[in-house]
Backbone bond lengths (Angstrom), bond angles and torsions (degrees), N, CA, C in turn:
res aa  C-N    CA-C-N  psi(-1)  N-CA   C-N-CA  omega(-1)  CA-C   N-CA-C  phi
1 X - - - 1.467 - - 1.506 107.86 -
2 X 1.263 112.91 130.94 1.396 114.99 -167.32 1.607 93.98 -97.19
3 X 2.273 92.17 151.48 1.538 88.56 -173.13 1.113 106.23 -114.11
4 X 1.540 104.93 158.50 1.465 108.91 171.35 1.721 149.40 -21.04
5 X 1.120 135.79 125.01 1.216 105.26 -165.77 1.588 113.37 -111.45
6 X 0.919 126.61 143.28 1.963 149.76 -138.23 1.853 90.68 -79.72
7 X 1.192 91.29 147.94 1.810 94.32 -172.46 1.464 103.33 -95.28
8 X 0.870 114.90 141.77 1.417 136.52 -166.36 1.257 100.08 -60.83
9 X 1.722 112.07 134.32 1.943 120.87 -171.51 1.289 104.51 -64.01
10 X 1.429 112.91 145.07 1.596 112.80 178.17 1.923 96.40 -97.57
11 X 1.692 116.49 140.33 1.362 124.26 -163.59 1.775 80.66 -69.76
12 X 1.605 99.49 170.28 1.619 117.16 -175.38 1.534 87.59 -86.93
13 X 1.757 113.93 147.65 1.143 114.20 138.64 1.293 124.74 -111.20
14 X 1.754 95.04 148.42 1.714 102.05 174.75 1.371 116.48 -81.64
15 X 1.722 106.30 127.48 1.457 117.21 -175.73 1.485 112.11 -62.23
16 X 1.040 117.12 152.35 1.938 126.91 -160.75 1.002 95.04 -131.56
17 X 1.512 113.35 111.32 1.765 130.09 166.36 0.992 136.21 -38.60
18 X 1.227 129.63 127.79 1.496 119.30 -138.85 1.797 93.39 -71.27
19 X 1.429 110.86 169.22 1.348 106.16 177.58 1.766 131.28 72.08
20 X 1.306 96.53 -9.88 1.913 117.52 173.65 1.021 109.39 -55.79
21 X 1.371 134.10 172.32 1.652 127.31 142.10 1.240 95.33 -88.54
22 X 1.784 103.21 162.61 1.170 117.09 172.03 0.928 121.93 -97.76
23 X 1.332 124.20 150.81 1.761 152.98 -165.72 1.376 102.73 -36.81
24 X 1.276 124.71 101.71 1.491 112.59 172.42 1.655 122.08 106.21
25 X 1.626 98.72 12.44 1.494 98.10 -171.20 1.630 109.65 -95.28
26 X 1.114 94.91 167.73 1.795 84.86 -175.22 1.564 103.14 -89.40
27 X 1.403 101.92 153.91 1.754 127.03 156.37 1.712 112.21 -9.72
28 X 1.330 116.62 -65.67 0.869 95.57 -175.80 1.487 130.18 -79.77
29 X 1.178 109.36 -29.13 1.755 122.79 167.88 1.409 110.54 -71.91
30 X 1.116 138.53 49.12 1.523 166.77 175.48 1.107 106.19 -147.48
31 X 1.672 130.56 -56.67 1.049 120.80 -166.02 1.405 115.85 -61.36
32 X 1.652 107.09 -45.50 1.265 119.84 164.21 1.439 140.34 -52.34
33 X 1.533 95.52 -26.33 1.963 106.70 156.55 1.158 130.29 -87.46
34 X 1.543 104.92 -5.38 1.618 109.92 159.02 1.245 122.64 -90.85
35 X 1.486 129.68 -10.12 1.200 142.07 -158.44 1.353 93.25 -86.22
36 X 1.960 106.34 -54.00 1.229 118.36 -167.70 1.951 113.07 -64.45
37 X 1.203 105.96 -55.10 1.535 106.40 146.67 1.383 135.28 -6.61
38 X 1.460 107.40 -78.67 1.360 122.07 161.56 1.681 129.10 -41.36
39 X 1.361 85.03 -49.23 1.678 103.85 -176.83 2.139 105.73 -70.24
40 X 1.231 104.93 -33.50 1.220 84.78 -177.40 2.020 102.75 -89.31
41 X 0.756 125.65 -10.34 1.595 133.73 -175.54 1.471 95.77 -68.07
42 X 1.489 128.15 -61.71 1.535 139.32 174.43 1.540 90.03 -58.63
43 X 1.150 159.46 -102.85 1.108 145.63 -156.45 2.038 115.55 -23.25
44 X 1.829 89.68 -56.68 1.874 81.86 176.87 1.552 122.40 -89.45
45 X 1.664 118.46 23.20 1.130 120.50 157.74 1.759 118.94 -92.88
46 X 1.506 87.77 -17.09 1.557 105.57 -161.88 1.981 100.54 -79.55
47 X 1.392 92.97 -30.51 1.178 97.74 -179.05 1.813 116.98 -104.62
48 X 0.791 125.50 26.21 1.018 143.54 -179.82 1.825 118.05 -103.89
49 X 1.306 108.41 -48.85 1.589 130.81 -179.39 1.923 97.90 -92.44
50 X 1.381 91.67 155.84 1.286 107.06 -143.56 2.070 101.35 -89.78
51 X 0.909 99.79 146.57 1.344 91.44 -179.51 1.568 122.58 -57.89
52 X 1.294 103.82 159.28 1.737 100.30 -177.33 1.655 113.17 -58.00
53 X 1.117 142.65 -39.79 1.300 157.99 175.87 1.502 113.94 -80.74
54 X 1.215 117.43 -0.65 1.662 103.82 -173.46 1.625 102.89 -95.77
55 X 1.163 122.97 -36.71 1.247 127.13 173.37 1.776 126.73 -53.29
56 X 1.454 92.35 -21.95 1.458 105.85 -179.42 1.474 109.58 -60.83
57 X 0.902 126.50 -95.20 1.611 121.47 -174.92 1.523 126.44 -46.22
58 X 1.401 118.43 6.24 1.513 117.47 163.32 2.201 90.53 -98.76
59 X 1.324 122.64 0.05 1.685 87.17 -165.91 1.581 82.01 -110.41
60 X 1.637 121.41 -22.37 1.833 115.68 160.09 1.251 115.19 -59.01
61 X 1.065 123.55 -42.99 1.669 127.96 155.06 1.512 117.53 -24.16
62 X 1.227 116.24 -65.33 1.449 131.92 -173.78 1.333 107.97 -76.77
63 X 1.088 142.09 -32.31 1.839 153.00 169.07 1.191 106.97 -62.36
64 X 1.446 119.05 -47.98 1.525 128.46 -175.43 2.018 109.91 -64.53
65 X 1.423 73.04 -40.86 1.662 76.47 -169.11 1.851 109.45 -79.80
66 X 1.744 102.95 -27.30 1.772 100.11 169.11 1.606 119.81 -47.43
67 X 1.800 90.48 -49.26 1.544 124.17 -170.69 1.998 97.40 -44.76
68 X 1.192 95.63 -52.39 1.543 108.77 -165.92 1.491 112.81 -56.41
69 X 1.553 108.07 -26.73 1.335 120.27 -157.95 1.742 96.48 -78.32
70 X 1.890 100.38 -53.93 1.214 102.57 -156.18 1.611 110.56 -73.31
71 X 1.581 110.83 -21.62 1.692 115.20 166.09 1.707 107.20 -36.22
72 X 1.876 103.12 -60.07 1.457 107.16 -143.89 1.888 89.94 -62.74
73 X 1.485 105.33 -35.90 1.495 90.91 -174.45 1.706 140.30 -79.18
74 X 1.379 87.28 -1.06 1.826 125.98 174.14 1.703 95.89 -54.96
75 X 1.786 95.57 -70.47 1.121 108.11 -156.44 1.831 103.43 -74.82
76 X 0.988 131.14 -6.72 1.626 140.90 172.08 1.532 108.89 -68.29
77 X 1.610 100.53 -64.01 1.540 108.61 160.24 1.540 114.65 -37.94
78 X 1.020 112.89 -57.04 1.639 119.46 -155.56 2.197 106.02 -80.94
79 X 1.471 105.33 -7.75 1.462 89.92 170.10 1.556 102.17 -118.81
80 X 1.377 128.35 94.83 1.011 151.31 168.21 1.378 117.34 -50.53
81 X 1.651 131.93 140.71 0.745 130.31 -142.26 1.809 85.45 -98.06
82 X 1.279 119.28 165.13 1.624 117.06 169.30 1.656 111.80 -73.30
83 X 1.044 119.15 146.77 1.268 116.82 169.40 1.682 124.74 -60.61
84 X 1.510 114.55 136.19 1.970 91.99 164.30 1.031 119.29 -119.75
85 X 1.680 106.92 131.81 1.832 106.46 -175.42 1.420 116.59 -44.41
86 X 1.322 89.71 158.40 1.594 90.26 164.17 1.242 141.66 -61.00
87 X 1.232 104.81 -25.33 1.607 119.36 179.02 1.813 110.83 -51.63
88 X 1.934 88.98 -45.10 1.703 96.44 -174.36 1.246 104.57 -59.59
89 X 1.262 119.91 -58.55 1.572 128.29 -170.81 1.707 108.10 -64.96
90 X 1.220 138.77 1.02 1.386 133.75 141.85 1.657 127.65 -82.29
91 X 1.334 101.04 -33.88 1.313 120.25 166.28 1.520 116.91 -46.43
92 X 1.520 109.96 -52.17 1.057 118.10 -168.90 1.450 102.24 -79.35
93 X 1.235 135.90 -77.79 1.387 135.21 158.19 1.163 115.40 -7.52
94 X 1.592 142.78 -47.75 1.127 132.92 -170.70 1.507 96.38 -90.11
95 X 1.449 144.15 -46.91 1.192 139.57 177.84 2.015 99.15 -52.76
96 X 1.129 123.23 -42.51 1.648 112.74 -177.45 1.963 97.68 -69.89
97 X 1.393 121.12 -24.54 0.992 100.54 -166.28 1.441 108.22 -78.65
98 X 1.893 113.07 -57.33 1.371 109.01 168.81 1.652 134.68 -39.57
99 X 1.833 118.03 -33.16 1.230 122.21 149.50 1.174 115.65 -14.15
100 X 1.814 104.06 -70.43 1.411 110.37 -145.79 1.853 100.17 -89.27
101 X 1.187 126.45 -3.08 0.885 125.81 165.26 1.728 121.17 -69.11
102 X 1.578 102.53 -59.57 1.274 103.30 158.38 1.157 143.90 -45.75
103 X 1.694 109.60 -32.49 1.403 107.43 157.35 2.144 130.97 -58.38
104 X 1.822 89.47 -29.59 1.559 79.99 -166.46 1.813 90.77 -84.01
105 X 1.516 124.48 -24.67 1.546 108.51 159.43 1.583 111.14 -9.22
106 X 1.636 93.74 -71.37 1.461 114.16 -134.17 1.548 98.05 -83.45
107 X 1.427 119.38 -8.15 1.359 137.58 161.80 1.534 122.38 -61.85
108 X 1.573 104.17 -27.97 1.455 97.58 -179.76 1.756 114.96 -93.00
109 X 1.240 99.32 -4.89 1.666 91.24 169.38 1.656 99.34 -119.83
110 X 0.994 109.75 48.05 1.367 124.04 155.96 1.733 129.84 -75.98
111 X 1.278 120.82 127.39 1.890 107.28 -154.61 1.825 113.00 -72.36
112 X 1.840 107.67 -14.54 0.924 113.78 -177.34 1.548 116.40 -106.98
113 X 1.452 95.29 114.82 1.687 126.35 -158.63 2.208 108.04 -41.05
114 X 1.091 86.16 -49.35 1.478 94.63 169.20 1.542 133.24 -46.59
115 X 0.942 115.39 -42.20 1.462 151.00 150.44 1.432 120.39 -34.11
116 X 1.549 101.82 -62.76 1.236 130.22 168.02 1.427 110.78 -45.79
117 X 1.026 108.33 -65.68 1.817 125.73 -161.10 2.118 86.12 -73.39
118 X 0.988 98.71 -60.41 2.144 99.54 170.65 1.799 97.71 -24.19
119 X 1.187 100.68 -59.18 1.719 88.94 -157.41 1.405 109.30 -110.77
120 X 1.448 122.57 31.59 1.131 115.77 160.30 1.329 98.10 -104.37
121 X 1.335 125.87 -34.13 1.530 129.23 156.02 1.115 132.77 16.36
122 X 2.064 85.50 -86.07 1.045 112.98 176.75 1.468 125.38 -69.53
123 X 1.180 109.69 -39.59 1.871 96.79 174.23 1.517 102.63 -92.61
124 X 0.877 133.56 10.01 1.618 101.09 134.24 1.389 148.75 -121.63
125 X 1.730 83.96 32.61 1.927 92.28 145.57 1.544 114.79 -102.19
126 X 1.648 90.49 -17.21 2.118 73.80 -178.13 1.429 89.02 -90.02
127 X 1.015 163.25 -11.84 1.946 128.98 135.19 1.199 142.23 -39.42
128 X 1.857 96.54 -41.42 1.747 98.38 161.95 1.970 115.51 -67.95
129 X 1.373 104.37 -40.33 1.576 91.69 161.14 1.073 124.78 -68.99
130 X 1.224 132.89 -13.62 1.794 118.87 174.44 1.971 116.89 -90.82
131 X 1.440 83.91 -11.02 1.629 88.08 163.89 1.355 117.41 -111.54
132 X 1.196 111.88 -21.40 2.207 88.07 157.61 1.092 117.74 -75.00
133 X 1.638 109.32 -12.55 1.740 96.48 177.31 1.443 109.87 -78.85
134 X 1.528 114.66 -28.21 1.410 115.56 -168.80 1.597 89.79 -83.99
135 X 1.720 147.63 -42.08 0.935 84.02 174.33 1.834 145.86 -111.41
136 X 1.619 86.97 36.25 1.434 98.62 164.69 1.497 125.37 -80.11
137 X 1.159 107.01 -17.75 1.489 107.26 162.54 1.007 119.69 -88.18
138 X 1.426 138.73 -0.46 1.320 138.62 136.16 1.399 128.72 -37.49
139 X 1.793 92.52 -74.87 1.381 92.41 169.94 1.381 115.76 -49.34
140 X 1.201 132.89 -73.45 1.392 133.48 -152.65 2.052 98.66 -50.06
141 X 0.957 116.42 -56.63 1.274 102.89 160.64 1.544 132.23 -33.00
142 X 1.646 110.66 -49.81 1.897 114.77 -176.12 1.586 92.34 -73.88
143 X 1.683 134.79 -12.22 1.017 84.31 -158.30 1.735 97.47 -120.54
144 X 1.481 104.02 28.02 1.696 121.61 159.78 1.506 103.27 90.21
145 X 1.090 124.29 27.58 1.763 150.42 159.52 1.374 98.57 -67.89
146 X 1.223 115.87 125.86 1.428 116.24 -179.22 1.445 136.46 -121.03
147 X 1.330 89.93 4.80 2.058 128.97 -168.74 2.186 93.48 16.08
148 X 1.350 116.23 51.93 1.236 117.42 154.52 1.263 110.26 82.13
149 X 1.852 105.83 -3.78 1.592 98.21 -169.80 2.042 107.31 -73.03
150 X 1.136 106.58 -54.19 1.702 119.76 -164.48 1.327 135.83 -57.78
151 X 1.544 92.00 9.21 1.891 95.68 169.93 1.409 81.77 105.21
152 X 1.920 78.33 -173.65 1.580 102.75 171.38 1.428 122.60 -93.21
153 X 1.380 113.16 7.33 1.481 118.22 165.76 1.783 113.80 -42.65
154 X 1.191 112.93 -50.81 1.221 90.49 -179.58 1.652 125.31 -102.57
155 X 1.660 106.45 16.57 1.385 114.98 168.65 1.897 103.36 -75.34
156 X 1.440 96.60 -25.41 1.186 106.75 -160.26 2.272 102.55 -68.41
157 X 1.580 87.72 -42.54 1.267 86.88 164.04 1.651 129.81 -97.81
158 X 1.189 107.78 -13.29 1.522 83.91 152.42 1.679 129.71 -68.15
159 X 1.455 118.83 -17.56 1.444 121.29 179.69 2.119 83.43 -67.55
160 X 0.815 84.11 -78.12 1.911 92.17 -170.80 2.067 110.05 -14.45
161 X 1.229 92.12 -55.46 1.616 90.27 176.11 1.562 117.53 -82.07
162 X 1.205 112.97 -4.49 1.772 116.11 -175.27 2.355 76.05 -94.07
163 X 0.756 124.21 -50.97 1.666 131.53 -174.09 2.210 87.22 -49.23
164 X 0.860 89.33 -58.23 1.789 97.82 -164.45 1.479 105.61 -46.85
165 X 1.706 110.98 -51.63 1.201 104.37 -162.53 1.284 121.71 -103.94
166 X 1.970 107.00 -2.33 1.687 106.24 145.16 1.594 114.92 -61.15
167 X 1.271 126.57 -45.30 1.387 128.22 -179.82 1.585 110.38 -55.99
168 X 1.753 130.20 -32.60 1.182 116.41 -179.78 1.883 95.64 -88.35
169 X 1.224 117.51 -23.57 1.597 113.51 175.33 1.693 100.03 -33.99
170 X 1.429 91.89 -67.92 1.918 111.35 -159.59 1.263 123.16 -72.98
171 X 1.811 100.59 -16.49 1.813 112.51 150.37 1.513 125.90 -45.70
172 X 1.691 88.09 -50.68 2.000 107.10 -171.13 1.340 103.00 -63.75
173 X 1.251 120.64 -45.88 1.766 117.84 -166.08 1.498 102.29 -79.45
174 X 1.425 108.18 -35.47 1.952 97.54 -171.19 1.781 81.25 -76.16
175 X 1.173 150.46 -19.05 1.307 114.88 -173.71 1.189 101.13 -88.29
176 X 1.728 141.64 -14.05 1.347 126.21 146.82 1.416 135.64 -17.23
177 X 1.460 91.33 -57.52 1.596 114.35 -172.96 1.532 136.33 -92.81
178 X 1.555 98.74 6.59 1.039 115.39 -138.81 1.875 96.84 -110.51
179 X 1.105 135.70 155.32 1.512 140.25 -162.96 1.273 115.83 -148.21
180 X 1.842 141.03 93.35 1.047 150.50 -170.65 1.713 97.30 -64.72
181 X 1.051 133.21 107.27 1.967 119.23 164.72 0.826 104.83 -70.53
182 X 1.325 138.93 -58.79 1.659 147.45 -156.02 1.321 110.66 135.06
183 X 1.007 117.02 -162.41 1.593 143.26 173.40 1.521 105.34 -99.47
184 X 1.654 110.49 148.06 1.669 114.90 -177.76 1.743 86.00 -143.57
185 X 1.026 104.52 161.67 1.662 128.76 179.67 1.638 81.52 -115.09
186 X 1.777 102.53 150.48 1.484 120.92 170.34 1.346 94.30 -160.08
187 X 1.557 107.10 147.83 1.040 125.18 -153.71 1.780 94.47 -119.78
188 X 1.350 95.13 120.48 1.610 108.16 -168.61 1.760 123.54 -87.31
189 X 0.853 128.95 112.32 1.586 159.49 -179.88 1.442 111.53 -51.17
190 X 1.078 129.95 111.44 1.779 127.52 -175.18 1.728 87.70 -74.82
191 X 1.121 105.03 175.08 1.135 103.88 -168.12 1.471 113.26 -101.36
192 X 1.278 154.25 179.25 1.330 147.24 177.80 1.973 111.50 -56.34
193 X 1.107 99.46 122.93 1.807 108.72 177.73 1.794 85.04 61.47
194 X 1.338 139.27 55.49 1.251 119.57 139.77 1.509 109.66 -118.93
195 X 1.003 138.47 136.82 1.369 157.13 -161.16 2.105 95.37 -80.86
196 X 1.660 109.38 137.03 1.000 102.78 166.61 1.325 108.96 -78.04
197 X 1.729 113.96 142.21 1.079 134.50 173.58 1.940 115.14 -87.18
198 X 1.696 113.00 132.61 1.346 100.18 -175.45 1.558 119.26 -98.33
199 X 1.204 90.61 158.21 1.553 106.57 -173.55 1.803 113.15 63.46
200 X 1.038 111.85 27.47 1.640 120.39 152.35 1.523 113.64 -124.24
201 X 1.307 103.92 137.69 1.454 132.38 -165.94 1.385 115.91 -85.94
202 X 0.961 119.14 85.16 1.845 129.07 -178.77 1.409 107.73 -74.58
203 X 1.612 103.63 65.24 1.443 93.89 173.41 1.809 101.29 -145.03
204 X 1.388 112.25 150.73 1.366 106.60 -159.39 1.917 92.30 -120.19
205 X 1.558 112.44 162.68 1.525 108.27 160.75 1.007 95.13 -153.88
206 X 1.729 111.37 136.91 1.284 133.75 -175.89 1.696 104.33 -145.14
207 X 1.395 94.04 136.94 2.187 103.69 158.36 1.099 105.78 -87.78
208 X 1.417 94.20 162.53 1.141 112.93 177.18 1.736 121.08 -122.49
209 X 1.197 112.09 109.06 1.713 88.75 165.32 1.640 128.48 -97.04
210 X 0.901 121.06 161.15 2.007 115.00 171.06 1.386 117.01 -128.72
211 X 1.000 113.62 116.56 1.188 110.56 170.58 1.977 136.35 -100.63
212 X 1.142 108.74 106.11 1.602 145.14 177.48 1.586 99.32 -34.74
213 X 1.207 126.35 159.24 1.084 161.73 -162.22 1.481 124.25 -111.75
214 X 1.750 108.96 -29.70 0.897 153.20 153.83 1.201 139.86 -165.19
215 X 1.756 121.31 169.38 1.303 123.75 -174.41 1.967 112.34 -44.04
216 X 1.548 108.72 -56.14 1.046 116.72 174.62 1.512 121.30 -37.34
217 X 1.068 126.85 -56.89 1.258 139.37 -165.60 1.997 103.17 -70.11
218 X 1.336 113.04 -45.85 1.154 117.31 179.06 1.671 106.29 -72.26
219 X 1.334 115.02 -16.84 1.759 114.75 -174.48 1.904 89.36 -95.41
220 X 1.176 130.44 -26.31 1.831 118.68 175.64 1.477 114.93 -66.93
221 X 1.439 104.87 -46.59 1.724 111.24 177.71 1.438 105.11 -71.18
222 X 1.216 118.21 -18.71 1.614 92.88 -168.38 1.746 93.16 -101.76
223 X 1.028 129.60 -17.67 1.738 128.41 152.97 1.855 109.87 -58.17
224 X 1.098 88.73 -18.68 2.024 88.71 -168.10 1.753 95.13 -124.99
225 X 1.328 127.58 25.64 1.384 119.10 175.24 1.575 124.79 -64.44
226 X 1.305 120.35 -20.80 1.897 91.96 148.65 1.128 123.59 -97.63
227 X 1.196 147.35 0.57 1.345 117.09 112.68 1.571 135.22 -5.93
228 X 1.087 104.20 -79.14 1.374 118.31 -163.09 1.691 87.08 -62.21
229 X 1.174 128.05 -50.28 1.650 124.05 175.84 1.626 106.16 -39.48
230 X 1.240 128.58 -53.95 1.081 144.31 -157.88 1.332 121.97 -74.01
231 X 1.507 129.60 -38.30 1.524 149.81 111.44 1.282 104.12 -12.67
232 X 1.181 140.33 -83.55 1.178 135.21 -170.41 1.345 132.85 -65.47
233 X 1.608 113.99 -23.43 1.517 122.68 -155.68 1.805 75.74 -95.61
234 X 1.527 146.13 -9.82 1.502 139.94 -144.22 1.549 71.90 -94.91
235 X 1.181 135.70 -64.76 1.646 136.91 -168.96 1.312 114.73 -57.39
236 X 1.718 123.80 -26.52 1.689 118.08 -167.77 1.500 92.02 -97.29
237 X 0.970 131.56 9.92 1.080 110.19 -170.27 1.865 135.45 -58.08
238 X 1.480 95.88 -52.69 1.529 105.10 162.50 1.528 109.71 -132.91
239 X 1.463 138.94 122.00 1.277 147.66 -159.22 1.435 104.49 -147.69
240 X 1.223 104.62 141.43 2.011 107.85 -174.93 1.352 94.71 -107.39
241 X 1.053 64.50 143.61 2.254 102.61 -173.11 2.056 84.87 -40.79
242 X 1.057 130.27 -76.88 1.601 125.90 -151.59 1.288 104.90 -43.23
243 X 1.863 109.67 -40.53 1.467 94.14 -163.79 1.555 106.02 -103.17
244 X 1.467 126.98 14.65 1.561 113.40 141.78 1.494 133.13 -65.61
245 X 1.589 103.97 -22.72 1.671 116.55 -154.54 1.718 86.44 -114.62
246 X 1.088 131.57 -2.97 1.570 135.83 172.60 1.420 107.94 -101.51
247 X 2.086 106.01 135.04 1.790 95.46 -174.31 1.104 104.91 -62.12
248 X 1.684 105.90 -34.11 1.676 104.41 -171.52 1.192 122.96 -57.43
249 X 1.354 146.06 -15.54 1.709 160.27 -81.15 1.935 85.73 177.74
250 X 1.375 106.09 -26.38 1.503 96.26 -168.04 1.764 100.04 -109.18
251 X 1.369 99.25 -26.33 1.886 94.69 -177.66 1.525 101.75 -72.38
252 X 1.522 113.66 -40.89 1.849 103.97 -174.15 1.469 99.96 -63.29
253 X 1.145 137.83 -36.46 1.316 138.00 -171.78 1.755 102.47 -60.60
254 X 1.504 110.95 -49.51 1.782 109.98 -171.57 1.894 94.78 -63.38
255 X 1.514 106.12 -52.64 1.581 94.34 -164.42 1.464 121.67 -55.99
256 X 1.668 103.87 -23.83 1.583 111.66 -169.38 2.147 91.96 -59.98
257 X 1.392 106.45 -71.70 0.855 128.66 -166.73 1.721 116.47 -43.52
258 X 1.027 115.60 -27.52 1.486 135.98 -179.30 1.708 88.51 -77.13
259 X 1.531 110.43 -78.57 1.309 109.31 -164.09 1.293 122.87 -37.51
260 X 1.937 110.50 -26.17 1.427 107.70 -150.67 2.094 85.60 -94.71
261 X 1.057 116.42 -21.94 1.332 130.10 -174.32 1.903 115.23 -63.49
262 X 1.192 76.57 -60.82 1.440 104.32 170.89 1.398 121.96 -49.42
263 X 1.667 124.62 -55.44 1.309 130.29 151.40 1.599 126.29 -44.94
264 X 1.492 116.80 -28.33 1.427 116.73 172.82 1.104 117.62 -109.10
265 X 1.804 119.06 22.16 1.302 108.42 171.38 1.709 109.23 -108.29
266 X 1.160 125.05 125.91 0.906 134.47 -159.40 1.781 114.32 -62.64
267 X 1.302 94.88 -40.80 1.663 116.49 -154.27 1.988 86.56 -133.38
268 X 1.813 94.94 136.26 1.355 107.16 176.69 1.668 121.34 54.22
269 X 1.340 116.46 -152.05 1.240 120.92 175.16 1.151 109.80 158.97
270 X 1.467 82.85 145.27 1.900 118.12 -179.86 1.699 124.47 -64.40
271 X 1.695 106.56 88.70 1.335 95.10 -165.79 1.854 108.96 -93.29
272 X 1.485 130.45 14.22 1.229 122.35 153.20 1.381 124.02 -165.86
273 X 1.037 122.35 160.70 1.516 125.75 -166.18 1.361 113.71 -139.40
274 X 1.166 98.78 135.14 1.843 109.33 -156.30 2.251 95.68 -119.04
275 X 1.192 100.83 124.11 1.663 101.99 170.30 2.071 105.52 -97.86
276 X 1.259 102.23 134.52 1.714 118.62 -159.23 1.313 99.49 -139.65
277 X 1.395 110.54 116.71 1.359 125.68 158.35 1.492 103.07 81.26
278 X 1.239 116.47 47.85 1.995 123.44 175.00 1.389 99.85 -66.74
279 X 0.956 126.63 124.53 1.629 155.50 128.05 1.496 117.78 -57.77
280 X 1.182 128.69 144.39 1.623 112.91 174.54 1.301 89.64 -149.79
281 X 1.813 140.30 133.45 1.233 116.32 -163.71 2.157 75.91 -128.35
């Protein structure tokens, strides 16, 4: 007996996601299930995010409460504490200091040895500091240091030695410039209607110095110094006693002598002339 024969396999189908179009639909009925798609997606995004107004009263919430913060610290700022004199604030400092003094006292008869050696320590370095200070303020005292206490006594002498050692400054440079001639004899002049007197000696001796303009000028005359004698000795020649021993009698004498100097010096010039060691016999 022949057997039956088996019904032919049915092919698998692939399951289609819910919401797809189906297999074979046209263009536009797709377009329209995507539209619809779309449209409900914008609806559950739309509803998802928060309304325009709901957010409002949690971010006044948060302003109110900043607001609150910066009042309380306005008004913190604004009640200021009173001031405390100084007196208190030394007071107090010196009461923490003596405290702590009393404590390391009370440290040295303390039973634990360590302790001991702690505060003998300490006071005897603050003795060795109170005696190098004392005796550095010794010294600075022996040795005319005055740390501002003693007046103006010694402003008075520091002006005096700052005076001293501009005056030896202006010594050094005029002796730069400066030109010894020598000594000249001049023969002294009775004066108008005075009768020569006998057995007194009308004769005078004086140096001369000059002083140059520069080094140069003082290094030509002293290469050319009789010359420079010779210039000068043309003016001493005869001079009356009044107007050597008169200032007035002594400046016409420097200008003559300058002028006549001055014209025969070739190079630079002689701007003063000093008379040293006058004799008048």
């Amino acid at each position: 007996m022949a057997e039956p024969e088996a019904p032919p396999a049915k092919p698998e189908e692939t399951p289609v996601p819910a919401g797809a179009p189906p297999t074979g639909a046209e263009p536009q009925e797709l377009n329209e299930q995507l539209r619809a798609i779309e449209a409900e997606m914008n609806k559950a995004v739309a509803g998802a995010a928060p309304a325009p107004g709901a957010a409002a009263p949690a971010v006044e919430a948060a302003a109110s409460k900043k607001a609150g913060k910066k009042g309380k610290k306005a008004k913190k700022a604004a009640v200021t504490e009173p001031e405390i004199p100084w007196t208190v604030i030394l007071g107090r400092k010196l009461a923490t200091a003596r405290n702590f003094i009393w404590e390391m006292g009370a440290s040295l008869r303390s039973p634990d040895r360590p302790t001991r050696r702690m505060a003998s320590a300490f006071f005897l370095s603050c003795a060795g500091l109170v005696g190098v200070l004392t005796f550095g303020w010794v010294e600075l005292q022996r040795s005319g240091f005055d740390l501002g206490f003693k007046g103006g006594e010694e402003m008075d002498q520091a002006k005096g030695l700052e005076k001293f050692f501009s005056r030896q400054r202006d010594a050094a440079l005029l002796r730069v410039v400066t030109l010894k001639i020598g000594k000249f004899k001049i023969e002294l002049l009775p004066a108008p209607g005075q009768e020569k007197m006998l057995g007194v000696v009308n004769m005078a001796e004086v140096e001369i110095v000059l002083e140059c303009d520069q080094k140069e000028t003082c290094k030509y005359m002293e290469d050319n110094l009789p010359k420079v004698r010779d210039q000068i000795a043309s003016i001493l020649t005869a001079v009356e006693r009044n107007e050597i021993l008169s200032p007035e009698g002594k400046k016409r004498l420097k200008r003559g002598i300058l002028r006549k100097v001055n014209l025969w010096l070739p190079i630079g010039k002689v701007r003063n002339l000093f008379f040293t060691n006058l004799v008048v016999g």
